[in-house]
C-alpha positions in Angstrom: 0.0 0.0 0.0 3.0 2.0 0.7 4.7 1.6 -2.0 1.3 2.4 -4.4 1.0 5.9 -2.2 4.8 6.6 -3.4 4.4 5.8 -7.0 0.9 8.0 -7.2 2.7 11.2 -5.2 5.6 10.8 -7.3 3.3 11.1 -10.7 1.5 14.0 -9.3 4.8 15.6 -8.3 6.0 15.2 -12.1 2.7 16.2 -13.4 2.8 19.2 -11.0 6.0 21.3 -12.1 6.8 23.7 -14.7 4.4 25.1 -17.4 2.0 23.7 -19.0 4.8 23.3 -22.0 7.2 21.8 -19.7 4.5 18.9 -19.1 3.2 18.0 -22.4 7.2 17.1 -22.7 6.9 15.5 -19.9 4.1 13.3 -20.9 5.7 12.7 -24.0 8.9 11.8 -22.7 7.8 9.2 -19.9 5.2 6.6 -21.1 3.0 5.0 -18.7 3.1 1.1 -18.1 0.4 -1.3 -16.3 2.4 -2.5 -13.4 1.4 -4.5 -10.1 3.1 -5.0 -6.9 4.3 -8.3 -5.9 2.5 -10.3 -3.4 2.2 -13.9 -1.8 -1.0 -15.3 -1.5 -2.5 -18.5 -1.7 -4.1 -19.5 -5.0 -5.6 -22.0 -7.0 -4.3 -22.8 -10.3 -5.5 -25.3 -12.6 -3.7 -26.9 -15.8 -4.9 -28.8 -18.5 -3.6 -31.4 -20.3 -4.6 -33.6 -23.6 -4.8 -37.5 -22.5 -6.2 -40.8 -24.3 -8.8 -43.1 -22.8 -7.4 -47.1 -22.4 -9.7 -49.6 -20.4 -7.2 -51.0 -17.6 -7.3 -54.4 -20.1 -7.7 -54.6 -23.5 -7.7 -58.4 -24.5 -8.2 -59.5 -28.4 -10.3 -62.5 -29.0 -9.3 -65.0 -31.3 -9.3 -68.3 -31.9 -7.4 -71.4 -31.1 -8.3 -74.0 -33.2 -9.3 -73.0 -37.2 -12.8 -73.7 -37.9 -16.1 -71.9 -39.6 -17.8 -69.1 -37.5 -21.2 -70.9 -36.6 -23.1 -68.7 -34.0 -22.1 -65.0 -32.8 -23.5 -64.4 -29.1 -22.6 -61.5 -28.6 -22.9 -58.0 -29.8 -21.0 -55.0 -30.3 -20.7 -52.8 -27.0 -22.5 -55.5 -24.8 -20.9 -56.2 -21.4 -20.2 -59.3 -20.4 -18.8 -61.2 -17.2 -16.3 -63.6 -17.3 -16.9 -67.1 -18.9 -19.9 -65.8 -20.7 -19.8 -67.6 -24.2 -19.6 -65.3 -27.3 -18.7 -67.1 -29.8 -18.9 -70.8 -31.1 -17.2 -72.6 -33.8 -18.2 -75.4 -36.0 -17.6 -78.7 -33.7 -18.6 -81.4 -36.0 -14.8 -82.3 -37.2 -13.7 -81.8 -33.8 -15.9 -84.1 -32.7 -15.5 -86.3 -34.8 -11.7 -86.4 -33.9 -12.5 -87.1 -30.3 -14.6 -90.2 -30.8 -11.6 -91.1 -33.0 -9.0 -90.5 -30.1 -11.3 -92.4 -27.9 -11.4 -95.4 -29.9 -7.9 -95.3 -30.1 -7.5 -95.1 -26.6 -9.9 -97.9 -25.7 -7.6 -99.8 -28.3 -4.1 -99.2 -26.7 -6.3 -99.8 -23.3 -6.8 -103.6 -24.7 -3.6 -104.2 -25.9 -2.1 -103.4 -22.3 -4.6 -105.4 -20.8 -3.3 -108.4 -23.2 0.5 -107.5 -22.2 -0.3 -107.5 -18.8 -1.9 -111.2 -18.9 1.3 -112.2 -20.8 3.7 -110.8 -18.3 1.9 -112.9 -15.7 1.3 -116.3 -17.6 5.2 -115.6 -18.3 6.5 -115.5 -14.7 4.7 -118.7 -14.1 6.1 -120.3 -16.5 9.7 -118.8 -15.8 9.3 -119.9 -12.1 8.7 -123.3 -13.3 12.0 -123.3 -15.4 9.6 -123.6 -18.6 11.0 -120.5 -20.4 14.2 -118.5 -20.2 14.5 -115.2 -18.7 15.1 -113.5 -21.7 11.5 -114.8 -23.1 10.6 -113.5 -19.7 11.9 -109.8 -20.4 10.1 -110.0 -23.9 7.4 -109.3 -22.5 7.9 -106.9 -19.9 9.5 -104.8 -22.8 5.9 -105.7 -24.9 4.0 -104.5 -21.5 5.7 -101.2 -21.4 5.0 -100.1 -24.8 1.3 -100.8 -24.6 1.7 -98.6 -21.6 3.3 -95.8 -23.6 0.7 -96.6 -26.2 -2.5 -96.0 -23.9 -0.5 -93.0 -22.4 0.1 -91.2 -25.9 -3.8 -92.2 -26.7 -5.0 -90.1 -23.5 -2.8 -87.7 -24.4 -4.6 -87.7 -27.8 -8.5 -87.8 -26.2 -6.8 -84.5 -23.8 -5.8 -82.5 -26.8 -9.0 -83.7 -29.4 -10.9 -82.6 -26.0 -9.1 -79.5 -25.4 -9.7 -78.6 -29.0 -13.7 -79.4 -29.0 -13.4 -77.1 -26.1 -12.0 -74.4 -28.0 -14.8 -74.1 -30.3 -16.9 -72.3 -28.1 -15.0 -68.7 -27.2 -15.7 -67.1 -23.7 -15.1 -64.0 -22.2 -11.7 -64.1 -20.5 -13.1 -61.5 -17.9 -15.5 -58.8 -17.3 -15.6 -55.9 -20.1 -17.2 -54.1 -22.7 -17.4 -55.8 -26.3 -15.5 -53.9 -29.0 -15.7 -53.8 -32.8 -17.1 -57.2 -34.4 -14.5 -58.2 -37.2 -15.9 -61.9 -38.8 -19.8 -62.4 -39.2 -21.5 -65.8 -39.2 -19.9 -68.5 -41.8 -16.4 -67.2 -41.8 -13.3 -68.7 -41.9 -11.4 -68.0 -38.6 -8.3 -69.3 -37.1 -5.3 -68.5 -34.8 -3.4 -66.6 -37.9 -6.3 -64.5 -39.0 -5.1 -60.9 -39.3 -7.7 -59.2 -37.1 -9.0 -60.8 -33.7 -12.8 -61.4 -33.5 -13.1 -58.5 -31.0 -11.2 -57.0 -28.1 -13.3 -57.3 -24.6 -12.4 -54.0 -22.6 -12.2 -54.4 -19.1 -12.6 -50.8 -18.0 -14.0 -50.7 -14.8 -10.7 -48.6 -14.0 -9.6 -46.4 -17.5 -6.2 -45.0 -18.1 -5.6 -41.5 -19.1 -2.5 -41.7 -21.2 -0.9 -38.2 -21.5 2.4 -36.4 -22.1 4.8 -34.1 -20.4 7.7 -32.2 -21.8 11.2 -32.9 -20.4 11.5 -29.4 -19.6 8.1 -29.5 -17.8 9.6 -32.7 -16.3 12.7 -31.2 -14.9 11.2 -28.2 -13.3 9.0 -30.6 -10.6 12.0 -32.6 -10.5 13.8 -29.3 -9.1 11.6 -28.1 -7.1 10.6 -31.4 -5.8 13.8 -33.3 -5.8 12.5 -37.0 -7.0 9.1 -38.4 -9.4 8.4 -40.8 -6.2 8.1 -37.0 -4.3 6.3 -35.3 -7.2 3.8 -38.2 -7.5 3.0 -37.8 -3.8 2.6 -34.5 -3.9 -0.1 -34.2 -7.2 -3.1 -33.1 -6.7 -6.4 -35.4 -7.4 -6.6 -35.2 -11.3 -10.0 -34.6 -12.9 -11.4 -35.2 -16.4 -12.9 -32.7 -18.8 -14.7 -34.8 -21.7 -15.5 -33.9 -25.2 -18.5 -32.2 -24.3 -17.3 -29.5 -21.7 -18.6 -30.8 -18.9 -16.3 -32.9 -15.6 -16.3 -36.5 -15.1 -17.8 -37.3 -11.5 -14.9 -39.6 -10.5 -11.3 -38.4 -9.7 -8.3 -39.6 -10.1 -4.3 -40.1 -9.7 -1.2 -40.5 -11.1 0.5 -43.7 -11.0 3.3 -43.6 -13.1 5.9 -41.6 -15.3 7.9 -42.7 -18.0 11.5 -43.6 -17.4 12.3 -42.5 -21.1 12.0 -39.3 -22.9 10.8 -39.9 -26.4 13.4 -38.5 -28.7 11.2 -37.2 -31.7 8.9 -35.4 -29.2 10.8 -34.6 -26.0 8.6 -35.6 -23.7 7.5 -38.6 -20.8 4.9 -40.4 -20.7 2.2 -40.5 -18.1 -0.7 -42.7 -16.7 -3.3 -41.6 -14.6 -6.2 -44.1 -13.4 -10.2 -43.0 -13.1 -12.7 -45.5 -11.4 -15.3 -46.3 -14.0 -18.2 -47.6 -11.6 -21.0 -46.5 -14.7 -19.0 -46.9 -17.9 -19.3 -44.0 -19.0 -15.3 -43.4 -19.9 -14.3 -46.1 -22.7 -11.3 -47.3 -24.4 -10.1 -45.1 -27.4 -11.7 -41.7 -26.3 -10.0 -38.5 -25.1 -10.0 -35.9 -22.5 -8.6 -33.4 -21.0 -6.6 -33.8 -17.6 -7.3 -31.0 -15.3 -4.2 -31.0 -12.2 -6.1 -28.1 -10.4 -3.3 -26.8 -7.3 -5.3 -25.4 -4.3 -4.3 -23.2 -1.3 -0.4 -22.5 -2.6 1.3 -19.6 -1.0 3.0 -18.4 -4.0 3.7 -15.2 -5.8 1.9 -15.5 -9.2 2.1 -13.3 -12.0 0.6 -12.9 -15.5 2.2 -14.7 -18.1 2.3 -12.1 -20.0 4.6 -9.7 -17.0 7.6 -12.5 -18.3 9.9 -12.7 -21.5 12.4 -15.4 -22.2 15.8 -15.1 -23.5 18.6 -17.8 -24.1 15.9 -20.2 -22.1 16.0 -17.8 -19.4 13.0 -16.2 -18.3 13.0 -12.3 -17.3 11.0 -9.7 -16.3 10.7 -5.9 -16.0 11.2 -4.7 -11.9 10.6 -1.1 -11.6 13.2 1.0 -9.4 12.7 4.4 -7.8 16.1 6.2 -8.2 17.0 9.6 -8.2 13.0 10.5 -8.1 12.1 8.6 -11.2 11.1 5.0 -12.2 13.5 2.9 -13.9 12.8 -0.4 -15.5 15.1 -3.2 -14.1 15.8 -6.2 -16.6 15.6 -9.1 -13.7 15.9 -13.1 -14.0 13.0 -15.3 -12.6 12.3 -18.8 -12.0 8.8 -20.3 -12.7 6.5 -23.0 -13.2 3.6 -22.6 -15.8 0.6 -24.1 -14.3 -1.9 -22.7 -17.3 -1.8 -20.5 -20.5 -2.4 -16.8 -18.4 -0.8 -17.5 -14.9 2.8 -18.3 -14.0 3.8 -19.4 -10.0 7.7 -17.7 -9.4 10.0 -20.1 -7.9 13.0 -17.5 -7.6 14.2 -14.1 -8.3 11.2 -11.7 -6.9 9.9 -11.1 -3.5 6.6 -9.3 -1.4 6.2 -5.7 -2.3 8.6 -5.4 -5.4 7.2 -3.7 -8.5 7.2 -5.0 -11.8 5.4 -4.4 -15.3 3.1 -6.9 -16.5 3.6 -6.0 -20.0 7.3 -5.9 -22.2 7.3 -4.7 -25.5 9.0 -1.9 -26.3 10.8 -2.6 -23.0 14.5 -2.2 -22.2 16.9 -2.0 -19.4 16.7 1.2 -17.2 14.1 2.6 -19.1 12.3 5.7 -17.2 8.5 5.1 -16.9 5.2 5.9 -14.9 4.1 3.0 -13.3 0.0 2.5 -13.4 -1.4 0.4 -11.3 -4.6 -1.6 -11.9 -7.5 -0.1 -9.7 -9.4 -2.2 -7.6 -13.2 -1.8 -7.0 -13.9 -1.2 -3.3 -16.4 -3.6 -1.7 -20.0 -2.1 -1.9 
């Protein structure tokens, strides 16, 4: 308050002297700038970000076993729990190859039901001293591979069984059916190009979303680790499509350990419950980091210049009776497009211009200073 008396006295006093000549020159000679007085004061901030929409997993549906598509269950942004069939595949050839696998198994089932009898008729004979040992050993060896017989037949009835079972497709867990790709009659198999569908499972989504490594390095600085900076973040919130923000908030879980060279920037993850569905896989949003009760000095954006990746700003001095602009070097953090939080480099009840062009170093100006409308 002060320091706004000063500046208005000393404008009078310069508007006060000499003739009316004397301050037309006056006028002409020392523009006026907006200017404010630097304060701390807690704030709230918020700042935007573009993000993309993933269900927490995205599973493709195909096929195991190649067959004609006989019956579709399922439709195109239905929900379904886990184990509910959606699709089944013609069965008559596998079926066909199970009865097959089982006669083959009942088959090797006889044959070691023969070698077993042998074995035995054969040690009662070698006890006697009828037959030599070696006939003996004959037929353990025949036993043993009628054994290995029944046990690659079982094998076979597993895996013609395994396939049968593979003709009807289930949901591997809850989710939201996607895109349909085959209809009724086609040919799938495991090497078809497209999967059937992809079954979200987006009762949690991820907002997928990008920072730039300079971003990156300022929390980093100011926070001194991304374990600290992730337990400092605010709640985030989503603005959809439409303007208006999702019920449900959210955090961030993760940042990127690499910095993706074409673009500069890290990749983030931020996770929303989904209890209705209404967020799904594929769609975008804005993420809204909104920074609550900070005691911080914030400026206008537009108060700041940057030169040689240093960013400036325009202090104004009293010396000698007159304002001077001082060219000054600032640290900040942009939290949105109009408002900038200083880290470094200005302090409570310094002046400085919240405009720049046609600006330079120890340049003589009036200060103006926004009015305030008193409180009716």
């Amino acid at each position: 308050m002060m320091k706004k008396l000063f500046y208005a006295a000393a404008a009078f006093v310069l508007a006060a002297c000499g003739s009316p000549a004397n301050q037309n020159e006056t006028t002409e000679k020392t523009p006026e700038r907006n200017a404010m007085v630097v304060t701390t004061s807690a704030c709230e901030m918020s700042y935007d970000i573009p993000a993309n929409l993933r269900g927490m997993q995205d599973i493709e549906i195909r096929p195991e076993v190649s067959a004609k598509l006989e019956e579709v269950l399922v439709k195109e942004g239905q929900r379904v729990t886990k184990g509910q069939r959606m699709f089944v595949l013609s069965q008559t050839s596998f079926k066909a190859a199970l009865e097959n696998a089982k006669s083959q198994m009942n088959m090797a089932s006889a044959q070691l039901a023969t070698a077993d009898n042998e074995v035995m008729a054969k040690k009662q004979l070698l006890d006697k001293g009828i037959i030599s040992e070696y006939e003996y050993n004959n037929s353990l060896n025949a036993q043993a591979t009628a054994k290995s017989q029944l046990d690659a037949a079982k094998a076979a009835v597993a895996a013609a069984q395994n396939d049968l079972n593979h003709t009807v497709i289930c949901a591997p867990s809850d989710g939201v059916i996607g895109n349909i790709n085959y209809r009724q009659g086609s040919l799938v198999g495991p090497s078809m190009p497209q999967p059937l569908t992809i079954a979200s499972n987006n009762t949690v989504v991820y907002a997928y979303f990008s920072i730039t490594e300079k971003d990156y390095l300022e929390f980093i600085h100011y926070y001194g680790s991304t374990d600290s900076v992730l337990a400092i973040l605010p709640d985030a919130q989503l603005v959809l499509n439409d303007g208006s923000l999702y019920s449900e908030k959210g955090r961030v879980e993760t940042v990127s350990g690499t910095i993706d060279q074409q673009t500069g920037s890290l990749s983030c993850r931020a996770a929303f419950p989904n209890p209705n569905f209404i967020l799904a896989t594929g769609g975008s949003a804005q993420l809204r980091m909104t920074y609550s009760g900070i005691d911080a000095i914030v400026i206008p954006r537009s108060a700041s210049f940057e030169i040689q990746n240093k960013m400036y700003v325009f202090k104004v001095v009293e010396e000698n009776g007159t304002s001077k602009t001082v060219q000054s070097i600032i640290e900040g953090m942009r939290y949105n497009d109009k408002e900038l939080v200083v880290t470094s480099g200005l302090s409570d009840g310094e002046v400085i211009l919240t405009e720049h062009a046609n600006m330079t170093d120890g340049k003589v100006i009036v200060p103006v200073f926004e009015k305030k409308e008193s409180a009716k």
